[in-house]
C-alpha positions, 0 to 999 in steps of 0.5 A: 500500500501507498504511503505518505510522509510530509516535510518541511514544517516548522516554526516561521516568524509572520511573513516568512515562508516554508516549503513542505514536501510529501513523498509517496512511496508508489508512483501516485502522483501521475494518476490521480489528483493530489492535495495539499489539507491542513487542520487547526486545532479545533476545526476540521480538516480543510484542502487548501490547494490541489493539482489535477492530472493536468497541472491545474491548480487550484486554491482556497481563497485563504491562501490564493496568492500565497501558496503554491502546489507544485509536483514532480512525478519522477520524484514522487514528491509534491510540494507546498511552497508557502509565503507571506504566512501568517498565523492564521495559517498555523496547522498540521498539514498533510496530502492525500489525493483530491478529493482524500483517501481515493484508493485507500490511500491513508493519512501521513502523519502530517507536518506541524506549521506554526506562524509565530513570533 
């Protein structure tokens, strides 16, 4: 079975800027559409950006203009690059496909954003 690891979180100071990776342990990122979600402490988990087939892209309003997905699928490796954060933005977050869990694949254990300072 496929599985997730996402890096690259940390703690950033209001402004600055993270970029997280997630590595799938199978060639999923040709196939199917992927996503990047995040959840706050307290809310439910929410996609913030996702990557079709194709290459298009799309985003939440939240964080339309600051954030961008990207992938390369020789890699087997999909990105968030993250700007202008804000703390607002403080979550876990995590990739999964879009919409999540299509063929079974599981939840990563997630990378912890924290907007701070």
């Amino acid at each position: 079975q496929v599985q997730l690891v996402e890096s690259g979180g940390g703690l950033v100071q209001p402004g600055g800027s993270l970029r997280l990776s997630c590595v799938a342990s199978g060639s999923i990122f040709s196939i199917y559409a992927m996503g990047w979600y995040r959840q706050a402490p307290g809310k439910q988990r929410e996609l913030v950006a996702r990557i079709a087939n194709g290459g298009t892209t799309t985003y939440a309003d939240s964080v339309k203009g600051r954030f961008t997905i990207s992938r390369n699928s020789a890699k087997n490796t999909l990105y968030l690059q993250m700007n202008s954060l804000k703390p607002e933005d403080t979550a876990v977050y995590y990739c999964n496909t879009g919409p999540p869990n299509v063929a079974g694949l599981q939840w990563g254990q997630g990378g912890q954003v924290t907007v701070s300072g």
